[in-house]
N, CA, C and O atoms as a Tripos MOL2 file, in Angstrom:
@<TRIPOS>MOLECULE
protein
  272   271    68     0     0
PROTEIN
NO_CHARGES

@<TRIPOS>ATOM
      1 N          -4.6210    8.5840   15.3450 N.3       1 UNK1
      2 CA         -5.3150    7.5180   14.6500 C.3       1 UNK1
      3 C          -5.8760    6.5770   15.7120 C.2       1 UNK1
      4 O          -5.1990    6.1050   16.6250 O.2       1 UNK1
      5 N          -6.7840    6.4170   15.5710 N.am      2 UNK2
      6 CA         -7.7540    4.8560   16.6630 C.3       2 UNK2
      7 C          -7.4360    3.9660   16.1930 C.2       2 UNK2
      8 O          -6.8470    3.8630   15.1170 O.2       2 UNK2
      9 N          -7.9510    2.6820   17.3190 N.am      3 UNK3
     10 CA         -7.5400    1.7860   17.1440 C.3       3 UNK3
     11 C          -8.0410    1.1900   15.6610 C.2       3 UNK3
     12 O          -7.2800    0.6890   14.8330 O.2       3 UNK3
     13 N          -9.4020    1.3430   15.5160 N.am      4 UNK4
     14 CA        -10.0680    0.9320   14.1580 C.3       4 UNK4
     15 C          -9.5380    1.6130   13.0040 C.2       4 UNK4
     16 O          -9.7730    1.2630   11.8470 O.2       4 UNK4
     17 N          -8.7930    2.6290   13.3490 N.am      5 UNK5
     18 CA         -8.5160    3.1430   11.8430 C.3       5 UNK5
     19 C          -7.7110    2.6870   11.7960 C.2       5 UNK5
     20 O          -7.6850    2.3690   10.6070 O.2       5 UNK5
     21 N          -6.2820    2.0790   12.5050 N.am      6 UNK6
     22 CA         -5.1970    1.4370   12.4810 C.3       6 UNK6
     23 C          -5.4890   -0.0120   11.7690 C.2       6 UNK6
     24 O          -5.0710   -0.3500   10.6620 O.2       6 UNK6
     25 N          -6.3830   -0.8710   12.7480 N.am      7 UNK7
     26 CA         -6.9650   -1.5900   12.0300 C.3       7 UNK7
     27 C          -7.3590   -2.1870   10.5160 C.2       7 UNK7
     28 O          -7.1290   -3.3320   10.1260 O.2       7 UNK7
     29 N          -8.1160   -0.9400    9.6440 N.am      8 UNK8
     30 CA         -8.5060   -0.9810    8.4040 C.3       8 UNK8
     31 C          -7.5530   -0.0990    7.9820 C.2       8 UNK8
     32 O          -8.1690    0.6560    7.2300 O.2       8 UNK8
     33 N          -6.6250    0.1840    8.0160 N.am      9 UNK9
     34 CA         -5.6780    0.6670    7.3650 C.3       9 UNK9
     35 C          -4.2540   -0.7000    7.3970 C.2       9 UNK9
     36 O          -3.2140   -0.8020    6.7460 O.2       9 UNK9
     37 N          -4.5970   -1.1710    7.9900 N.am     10 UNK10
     38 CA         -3.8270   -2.8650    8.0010 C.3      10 UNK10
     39 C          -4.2810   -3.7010    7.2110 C.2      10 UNK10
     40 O          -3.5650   -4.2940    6.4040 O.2      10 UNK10
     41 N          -5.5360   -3.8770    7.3200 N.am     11 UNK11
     42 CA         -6.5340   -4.8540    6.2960 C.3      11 UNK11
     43 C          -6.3050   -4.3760    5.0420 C.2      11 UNK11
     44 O          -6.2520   -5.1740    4.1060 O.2      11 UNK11
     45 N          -6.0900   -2.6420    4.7820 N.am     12 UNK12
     46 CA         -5.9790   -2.3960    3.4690 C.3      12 UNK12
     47 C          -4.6950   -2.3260    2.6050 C.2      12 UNK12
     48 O          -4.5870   -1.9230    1.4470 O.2      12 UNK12
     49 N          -3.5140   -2.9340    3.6480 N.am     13 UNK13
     50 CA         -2.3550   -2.8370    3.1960 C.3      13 UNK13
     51 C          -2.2480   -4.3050    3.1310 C.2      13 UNK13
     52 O          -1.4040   -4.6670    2.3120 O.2      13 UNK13
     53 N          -2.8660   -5.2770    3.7640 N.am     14 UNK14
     54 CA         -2.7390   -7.3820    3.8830 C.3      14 UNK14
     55 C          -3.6590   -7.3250    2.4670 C.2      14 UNK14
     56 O          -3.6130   -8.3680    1.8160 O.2      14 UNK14
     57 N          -4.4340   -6.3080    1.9430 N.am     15 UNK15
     58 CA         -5.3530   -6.8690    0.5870 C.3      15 UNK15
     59 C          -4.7170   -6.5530   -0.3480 C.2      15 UNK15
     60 O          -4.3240   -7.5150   -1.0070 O.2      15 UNK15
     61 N          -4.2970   -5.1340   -0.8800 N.am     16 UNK16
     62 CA         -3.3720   -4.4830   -1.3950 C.3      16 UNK16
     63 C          -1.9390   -6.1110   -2.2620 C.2      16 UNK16
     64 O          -1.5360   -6.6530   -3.2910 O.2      16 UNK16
     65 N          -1.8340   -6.0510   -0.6480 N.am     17 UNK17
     66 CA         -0.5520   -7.0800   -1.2250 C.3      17 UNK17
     67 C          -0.9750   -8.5810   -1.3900 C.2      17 UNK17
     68 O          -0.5600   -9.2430   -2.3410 O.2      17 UNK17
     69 N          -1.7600   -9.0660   -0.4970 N.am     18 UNK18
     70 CA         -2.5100  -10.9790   -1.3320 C.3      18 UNK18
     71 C          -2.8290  -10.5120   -2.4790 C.2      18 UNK18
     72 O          -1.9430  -10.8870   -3.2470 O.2      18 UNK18
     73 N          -3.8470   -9.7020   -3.2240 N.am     19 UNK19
     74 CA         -4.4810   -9.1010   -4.1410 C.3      19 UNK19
     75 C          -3.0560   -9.1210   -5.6170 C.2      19 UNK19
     76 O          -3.1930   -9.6550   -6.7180 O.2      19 UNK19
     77 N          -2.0370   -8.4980   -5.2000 N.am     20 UNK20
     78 CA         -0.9650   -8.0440   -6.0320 C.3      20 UNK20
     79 C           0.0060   -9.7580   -6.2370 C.2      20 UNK20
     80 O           0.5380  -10.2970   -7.2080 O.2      20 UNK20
     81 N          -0.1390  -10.1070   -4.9100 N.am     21 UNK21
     82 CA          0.8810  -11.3850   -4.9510 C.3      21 UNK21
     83 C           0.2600  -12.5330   -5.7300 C.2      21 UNK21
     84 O           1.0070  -13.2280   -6.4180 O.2      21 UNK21
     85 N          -1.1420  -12.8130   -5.6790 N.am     22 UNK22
     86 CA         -2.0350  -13.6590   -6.3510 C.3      22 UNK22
     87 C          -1.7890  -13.3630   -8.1060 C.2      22 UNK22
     88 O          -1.4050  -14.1650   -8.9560 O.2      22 UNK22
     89 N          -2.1260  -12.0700   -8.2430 N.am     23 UNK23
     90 CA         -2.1460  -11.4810   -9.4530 C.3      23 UNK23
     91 C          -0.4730  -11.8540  -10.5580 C.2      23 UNK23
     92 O          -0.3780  -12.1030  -11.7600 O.2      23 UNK23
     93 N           0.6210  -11.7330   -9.4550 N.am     24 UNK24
     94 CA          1.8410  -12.1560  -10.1770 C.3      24 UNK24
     95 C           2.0730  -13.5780  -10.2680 C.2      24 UNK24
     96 O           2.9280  -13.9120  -11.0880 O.2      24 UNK24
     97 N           1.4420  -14.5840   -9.5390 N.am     25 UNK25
     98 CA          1.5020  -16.0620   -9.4900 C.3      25 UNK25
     99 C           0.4040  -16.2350  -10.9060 C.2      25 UNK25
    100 O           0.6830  -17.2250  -11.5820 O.2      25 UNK25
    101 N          -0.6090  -15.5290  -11.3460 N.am     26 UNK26
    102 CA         -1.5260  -15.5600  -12.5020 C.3      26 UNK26
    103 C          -0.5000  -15.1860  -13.6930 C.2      26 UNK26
    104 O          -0.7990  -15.7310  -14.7560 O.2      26 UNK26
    105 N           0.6240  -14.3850  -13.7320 N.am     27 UNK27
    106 CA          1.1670  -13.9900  -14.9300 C.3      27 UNK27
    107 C           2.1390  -14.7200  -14.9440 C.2      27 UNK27
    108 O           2.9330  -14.6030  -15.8780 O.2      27 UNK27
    109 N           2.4080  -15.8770  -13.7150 N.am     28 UNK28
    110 CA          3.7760  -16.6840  -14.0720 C.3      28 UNK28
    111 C           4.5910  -16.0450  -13.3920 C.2      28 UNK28
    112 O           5.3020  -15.7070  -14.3380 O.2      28 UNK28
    113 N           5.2780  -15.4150  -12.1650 N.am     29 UNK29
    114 CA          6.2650  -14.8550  -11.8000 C.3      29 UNK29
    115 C           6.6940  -15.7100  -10.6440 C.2      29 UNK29
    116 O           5.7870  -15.8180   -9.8190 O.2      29 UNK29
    117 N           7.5090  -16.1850  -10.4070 N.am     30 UNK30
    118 CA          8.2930  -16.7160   -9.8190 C.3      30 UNK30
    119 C           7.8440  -16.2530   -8.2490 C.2      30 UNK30
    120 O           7.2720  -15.1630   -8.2720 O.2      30 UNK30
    121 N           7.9930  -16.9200   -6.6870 N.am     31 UNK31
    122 CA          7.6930  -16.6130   -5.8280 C.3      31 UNK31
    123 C           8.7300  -15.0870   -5.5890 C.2      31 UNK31
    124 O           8.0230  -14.0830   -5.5140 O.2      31 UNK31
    125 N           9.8260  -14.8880   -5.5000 N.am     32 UNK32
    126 CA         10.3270  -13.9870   -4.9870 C.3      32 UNK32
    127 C           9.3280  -12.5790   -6.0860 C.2      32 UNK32
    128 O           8.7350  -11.5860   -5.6660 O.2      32 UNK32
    129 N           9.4800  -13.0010   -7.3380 N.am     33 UNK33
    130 CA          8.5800  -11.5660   -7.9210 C.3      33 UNK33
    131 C           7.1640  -11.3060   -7.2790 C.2      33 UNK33
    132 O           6.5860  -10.2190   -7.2630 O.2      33 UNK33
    133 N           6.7470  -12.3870   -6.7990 N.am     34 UNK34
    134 CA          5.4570  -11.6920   -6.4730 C.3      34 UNK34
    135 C           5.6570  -11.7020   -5.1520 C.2      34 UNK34
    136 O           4.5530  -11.7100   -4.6070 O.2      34 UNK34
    137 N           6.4870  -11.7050   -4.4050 N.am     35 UNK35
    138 CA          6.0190  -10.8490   -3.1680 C.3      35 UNK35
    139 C           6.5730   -9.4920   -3.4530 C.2      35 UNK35
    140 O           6.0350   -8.5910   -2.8110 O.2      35 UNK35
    141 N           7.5770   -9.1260   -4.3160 N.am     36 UNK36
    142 CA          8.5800   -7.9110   -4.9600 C.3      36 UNK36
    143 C           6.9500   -7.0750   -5.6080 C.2      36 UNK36
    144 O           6.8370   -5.8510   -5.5410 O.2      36 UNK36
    145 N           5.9920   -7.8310   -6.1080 N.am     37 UNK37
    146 CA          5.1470   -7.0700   -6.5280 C.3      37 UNK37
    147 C           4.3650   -7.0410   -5.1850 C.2      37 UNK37
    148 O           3.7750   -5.9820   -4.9700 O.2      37 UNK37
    149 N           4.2560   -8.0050   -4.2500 N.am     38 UNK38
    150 CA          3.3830   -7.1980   -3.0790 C.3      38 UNK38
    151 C           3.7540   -6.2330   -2.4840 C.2      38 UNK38
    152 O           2.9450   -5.4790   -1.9420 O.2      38 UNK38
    153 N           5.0790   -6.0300   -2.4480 N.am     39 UNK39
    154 CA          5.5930   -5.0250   -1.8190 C.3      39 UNK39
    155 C           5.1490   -3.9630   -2.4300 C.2      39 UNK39
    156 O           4.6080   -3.0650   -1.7850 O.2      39 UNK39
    157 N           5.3020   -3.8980   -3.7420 N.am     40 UNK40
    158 CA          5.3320   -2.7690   -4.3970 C.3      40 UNK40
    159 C           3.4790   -2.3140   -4.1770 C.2      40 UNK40
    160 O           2.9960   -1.2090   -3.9330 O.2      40 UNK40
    161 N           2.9530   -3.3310   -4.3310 N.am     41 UNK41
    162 CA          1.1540   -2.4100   -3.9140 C.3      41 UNK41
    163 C           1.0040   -1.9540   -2.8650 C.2      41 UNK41
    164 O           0.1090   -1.1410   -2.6340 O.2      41 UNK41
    165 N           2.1760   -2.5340   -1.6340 N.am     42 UNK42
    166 CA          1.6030   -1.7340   -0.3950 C.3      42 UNK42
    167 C           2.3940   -0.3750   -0.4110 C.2      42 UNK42
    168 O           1.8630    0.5720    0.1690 O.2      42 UNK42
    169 N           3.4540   -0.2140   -0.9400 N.am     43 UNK43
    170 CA          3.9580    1.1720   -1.2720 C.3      43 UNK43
    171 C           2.8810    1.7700   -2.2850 C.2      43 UNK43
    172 O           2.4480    2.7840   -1.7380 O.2      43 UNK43
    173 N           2.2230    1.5830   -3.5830 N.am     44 UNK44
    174 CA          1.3170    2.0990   -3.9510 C.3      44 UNK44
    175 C          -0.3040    2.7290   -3.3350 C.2      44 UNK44
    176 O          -0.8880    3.7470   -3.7070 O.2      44 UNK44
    177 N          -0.7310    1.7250   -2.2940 N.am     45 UNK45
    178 CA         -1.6750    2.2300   -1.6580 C.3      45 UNK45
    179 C          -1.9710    3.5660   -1.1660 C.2      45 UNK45
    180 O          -1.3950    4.2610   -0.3290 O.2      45 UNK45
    181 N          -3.1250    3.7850   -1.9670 N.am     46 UNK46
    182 CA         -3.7710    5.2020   -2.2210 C.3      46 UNK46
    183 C          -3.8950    5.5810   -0.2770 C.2      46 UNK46
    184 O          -4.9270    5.0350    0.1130 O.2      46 UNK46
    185 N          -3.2890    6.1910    0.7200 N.am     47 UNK47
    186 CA         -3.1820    7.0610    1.5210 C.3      47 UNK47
    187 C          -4.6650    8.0250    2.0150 C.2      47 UNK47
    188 O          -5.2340    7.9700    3.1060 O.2      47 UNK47
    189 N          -4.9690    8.7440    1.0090 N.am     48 UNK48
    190 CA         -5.7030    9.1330    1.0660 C.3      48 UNK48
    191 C          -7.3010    8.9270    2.4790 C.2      48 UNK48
    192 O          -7.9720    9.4590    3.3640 O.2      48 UNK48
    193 N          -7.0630    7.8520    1.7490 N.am     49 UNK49
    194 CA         -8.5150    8.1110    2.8370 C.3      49 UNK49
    195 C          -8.4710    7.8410    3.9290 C.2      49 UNK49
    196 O          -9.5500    7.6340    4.4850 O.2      49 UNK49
    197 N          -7.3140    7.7330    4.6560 N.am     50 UNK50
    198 CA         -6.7510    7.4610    6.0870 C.3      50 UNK50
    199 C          -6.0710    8.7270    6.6960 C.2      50 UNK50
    200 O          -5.5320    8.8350    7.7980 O.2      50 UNK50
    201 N          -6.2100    9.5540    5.8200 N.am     51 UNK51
    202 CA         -5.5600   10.6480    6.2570 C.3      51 UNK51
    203 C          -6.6690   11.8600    6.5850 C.2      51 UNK51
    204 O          -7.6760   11.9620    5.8860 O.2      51 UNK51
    205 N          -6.4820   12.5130    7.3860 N.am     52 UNK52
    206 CA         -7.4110   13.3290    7.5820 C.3      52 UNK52
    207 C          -7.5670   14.9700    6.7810 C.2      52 UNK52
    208 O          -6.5980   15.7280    6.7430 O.2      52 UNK52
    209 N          -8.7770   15.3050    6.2420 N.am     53 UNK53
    210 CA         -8.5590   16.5160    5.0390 C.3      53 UNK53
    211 C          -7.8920   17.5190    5.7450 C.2      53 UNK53
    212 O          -8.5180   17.9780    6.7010 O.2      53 UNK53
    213 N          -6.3940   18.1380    5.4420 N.am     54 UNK54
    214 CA         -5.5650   18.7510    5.6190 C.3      54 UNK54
    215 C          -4.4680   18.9670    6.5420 C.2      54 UNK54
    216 O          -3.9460   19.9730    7.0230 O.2      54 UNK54
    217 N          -4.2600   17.6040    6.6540 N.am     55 UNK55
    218 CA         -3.2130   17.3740    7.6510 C.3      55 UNK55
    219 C          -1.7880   16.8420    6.5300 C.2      55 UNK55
    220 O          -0.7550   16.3530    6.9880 O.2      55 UNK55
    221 N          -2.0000   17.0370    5.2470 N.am     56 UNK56
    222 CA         -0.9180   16.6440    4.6970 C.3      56 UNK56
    223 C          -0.5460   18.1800    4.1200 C.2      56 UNK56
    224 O          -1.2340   18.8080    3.3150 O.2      56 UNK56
    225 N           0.8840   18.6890    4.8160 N.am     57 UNK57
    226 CA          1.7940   19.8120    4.3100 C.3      57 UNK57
    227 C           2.2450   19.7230    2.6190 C.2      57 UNK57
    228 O           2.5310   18.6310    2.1280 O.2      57 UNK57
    229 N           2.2660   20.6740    2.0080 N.am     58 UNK58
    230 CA          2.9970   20.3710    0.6820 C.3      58 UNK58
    231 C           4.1070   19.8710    0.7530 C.2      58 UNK58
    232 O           4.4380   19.3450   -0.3100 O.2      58 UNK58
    233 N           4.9060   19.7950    1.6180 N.am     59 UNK59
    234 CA          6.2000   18.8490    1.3110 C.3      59 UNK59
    235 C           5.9680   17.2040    1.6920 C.2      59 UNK59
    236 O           6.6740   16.3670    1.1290 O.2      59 UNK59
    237 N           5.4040   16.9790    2.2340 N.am     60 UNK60
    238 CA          4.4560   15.3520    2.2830 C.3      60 UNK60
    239 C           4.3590   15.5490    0.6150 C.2      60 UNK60
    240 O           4.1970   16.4250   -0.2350 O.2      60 UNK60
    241 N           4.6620   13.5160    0.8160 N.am     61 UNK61
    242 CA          4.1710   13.0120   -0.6990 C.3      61 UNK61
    243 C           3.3810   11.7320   -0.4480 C.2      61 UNK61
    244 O           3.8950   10.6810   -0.0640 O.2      61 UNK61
    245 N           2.1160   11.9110   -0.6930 N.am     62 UNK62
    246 CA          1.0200   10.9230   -0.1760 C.3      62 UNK62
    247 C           1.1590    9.7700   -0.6500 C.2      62 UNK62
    248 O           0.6410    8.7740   -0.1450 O.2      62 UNK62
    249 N           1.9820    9.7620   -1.8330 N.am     63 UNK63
    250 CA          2.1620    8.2530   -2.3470 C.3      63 UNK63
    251 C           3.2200    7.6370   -2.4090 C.2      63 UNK63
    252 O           3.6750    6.9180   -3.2980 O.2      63 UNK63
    253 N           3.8730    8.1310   -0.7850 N.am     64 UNK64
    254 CA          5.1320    7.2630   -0.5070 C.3      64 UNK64
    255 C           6.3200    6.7400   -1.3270 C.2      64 UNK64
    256 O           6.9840    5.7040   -1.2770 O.2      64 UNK64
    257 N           6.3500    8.1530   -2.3260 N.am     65 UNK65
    258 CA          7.6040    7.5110   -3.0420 C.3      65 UNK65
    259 C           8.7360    8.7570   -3.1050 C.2      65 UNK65
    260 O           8.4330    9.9300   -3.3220 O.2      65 UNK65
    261 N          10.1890    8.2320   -2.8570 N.am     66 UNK66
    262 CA         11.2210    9.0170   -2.7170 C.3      66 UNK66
    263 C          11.0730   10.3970   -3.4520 C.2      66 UNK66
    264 O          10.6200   10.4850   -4.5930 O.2      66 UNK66
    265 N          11.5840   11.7010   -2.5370 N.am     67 UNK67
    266 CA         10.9570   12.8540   -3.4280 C.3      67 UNK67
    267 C          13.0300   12.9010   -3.8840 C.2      67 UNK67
    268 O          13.3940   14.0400   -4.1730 O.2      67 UNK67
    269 N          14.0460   11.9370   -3.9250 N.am     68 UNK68
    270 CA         15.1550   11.5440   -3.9550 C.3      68 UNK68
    271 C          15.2880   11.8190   -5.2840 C.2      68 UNK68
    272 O          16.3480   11.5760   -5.8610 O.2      68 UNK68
@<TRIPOS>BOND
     1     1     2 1
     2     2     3 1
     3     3     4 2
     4     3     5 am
     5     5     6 1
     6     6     7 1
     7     7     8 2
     8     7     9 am
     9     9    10 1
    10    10    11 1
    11    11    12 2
    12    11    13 am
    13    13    14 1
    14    14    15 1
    15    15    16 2
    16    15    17 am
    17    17    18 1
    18    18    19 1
    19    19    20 2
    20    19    21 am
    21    21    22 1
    22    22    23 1
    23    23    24 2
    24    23    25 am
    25    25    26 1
    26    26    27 1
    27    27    28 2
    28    27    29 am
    29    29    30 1
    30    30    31 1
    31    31    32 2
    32    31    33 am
    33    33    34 1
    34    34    35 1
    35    35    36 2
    36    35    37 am
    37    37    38 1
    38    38    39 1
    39    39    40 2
    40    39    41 am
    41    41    42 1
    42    42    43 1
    43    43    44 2
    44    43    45 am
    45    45    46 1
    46    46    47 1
    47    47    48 2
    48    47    49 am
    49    49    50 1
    50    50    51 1
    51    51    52 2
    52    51    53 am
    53    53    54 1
    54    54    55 1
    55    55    56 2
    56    55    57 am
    57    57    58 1
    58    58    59 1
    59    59    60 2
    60    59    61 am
    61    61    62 1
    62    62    63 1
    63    63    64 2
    64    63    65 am
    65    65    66 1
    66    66    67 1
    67    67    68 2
    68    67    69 am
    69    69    70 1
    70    70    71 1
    71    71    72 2
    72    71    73 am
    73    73    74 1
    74    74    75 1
    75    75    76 2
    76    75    77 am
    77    77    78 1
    78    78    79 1
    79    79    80 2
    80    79    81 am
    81    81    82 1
    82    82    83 1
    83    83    84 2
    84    83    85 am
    85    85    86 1
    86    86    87 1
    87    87    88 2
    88    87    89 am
    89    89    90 1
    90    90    91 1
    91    91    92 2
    92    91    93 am
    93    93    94 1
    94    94    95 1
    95    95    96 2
    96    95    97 am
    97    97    98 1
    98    98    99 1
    99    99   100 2
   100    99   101 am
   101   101   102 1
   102   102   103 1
   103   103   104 2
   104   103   105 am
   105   105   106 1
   106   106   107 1
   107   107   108 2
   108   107   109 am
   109   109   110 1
   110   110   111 1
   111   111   112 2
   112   111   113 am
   113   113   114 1
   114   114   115 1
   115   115   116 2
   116   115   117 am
   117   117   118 1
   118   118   119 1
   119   119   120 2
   120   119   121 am
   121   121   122 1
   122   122   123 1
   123   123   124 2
   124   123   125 am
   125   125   126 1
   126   126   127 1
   127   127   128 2
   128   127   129 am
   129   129   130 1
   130   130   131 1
   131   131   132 2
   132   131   133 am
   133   133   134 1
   134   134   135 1
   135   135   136 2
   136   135   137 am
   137   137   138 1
   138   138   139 1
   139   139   140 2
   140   139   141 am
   141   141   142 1
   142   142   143 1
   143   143   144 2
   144   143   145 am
   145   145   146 1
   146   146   147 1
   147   147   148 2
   148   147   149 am
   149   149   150 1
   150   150   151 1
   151   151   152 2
   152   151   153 am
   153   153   154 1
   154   154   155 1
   155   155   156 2
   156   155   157 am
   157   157   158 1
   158   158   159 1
   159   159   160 2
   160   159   161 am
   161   161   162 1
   162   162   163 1
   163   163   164 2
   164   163   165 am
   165   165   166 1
   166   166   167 1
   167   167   168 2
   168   167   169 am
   169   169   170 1
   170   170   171 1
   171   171   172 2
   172   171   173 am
   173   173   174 1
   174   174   175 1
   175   175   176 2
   176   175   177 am
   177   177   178 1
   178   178   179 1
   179   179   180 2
   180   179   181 am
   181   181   182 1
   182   182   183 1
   183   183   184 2
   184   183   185 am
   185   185   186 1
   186   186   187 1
   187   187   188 2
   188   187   189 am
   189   189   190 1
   190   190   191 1
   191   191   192 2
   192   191   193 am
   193   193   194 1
   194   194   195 1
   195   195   196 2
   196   195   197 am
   197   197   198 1
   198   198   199 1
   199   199   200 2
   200   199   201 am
   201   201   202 1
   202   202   203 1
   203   203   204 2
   204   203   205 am
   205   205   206 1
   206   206   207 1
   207   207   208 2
   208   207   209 am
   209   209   210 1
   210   210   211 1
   211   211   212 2
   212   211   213 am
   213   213   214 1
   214   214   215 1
   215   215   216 2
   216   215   217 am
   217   217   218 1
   218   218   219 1
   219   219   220 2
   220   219   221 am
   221   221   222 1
   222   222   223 1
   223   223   224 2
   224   223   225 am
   225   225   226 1
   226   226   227 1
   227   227   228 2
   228   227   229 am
   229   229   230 1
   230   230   231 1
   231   231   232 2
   232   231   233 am
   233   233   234 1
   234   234   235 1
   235   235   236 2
   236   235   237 am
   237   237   238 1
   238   238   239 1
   239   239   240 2
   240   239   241 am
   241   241   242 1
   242   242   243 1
   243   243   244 2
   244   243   245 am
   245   245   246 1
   246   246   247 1
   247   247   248 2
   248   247   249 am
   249   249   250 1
   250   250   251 1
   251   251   252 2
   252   251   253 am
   253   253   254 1
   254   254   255 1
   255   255   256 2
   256   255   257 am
   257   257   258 1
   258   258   259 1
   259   259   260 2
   260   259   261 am
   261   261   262 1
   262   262   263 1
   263   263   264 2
   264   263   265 am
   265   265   266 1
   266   266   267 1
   267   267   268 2
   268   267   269 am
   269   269   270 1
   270   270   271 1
   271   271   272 2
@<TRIPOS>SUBSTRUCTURE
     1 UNK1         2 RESIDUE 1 A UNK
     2 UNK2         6 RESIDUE 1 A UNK
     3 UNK3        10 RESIDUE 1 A UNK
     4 UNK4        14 RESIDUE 1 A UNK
     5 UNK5        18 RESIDUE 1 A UNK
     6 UNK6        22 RESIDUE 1 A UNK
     7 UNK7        26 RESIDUE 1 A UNK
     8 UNK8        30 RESIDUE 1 A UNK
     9 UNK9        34 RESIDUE 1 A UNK
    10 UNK10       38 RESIDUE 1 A UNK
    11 UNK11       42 RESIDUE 1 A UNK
    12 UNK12       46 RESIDUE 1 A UNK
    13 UNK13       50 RESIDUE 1 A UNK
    14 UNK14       54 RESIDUE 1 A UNK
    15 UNK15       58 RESIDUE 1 A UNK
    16 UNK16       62 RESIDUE 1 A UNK
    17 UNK17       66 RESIDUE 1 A UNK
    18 UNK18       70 RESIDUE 1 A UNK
    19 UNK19       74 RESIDUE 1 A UNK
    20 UNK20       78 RESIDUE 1 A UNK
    21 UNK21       82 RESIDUE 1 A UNK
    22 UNK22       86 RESIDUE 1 A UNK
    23 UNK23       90 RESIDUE 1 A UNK
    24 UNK24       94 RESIDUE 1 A UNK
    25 UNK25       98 RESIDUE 1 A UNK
    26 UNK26      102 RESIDUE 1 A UNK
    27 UNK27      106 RESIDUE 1 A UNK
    28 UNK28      110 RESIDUE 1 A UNK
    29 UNK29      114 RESIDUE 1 A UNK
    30 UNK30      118 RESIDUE 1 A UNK
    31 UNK31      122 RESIDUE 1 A UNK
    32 UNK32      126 RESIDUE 1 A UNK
    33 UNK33      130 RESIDUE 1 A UNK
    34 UNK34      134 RESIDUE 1 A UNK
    35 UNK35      138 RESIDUE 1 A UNK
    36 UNK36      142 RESIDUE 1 A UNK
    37 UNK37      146 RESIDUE 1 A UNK
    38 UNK38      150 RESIDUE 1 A UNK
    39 UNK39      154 RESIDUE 1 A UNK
    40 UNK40      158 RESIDUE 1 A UNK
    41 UNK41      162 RESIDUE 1 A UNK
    42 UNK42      166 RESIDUE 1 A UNK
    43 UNK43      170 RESIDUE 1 A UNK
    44 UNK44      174 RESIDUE 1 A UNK
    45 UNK45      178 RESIDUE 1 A UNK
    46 UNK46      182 RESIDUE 1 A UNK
    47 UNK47      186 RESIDUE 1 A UNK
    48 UNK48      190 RESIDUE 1 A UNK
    49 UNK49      194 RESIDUE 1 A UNK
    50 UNK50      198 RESIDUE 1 A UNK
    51 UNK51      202 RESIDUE 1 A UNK
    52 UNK52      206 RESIDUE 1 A UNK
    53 UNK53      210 RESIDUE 1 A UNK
    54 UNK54      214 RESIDUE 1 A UNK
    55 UNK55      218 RESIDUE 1 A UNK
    56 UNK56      222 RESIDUE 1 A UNK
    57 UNK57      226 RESIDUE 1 A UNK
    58 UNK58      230 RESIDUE 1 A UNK
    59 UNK59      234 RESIDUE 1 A UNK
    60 UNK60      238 RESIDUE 1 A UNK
    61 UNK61      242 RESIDUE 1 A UNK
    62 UNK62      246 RESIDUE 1 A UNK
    63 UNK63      250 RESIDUE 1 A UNK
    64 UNK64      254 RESIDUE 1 A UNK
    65 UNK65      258 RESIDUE 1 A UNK
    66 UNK66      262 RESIDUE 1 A UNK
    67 UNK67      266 RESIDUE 1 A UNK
    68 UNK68      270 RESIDUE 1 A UNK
């Protein structure tokens, strides 16, 4: 990965979560829930387009959630 893709793959995980944390201060959630929901968008963040076409094995799970 370069430096720029490192880069915008940072920017897209700092938007991801202001984006999510803003959004739970709009529904009323208490400070600790909305960073609990920022967390949770930067674990949601779609992978995809930072990854290069076929470098993910079938046992990879692109959307970072326990295969547990």
């Amino acid at each position: 990965m370069t430096r720029n893709e490192a880069e915008t793959l940072r920017q897209a995980c700092l938007d991801a979560a202001l984006n999510a944390y803003e959004e739970g201060g709009l529904l009323g959630l208490c400070q600790q829930g909305r960073f609990e929901l920022a967390m949770e968008a930067i674990g949601r963040l779609d992978l995809a387009p930072f990854v290069e076409p076929g470098s993910i094995s079938p046992g990879d799970n692109p959307q970072g959630e326990s295969s547990l």
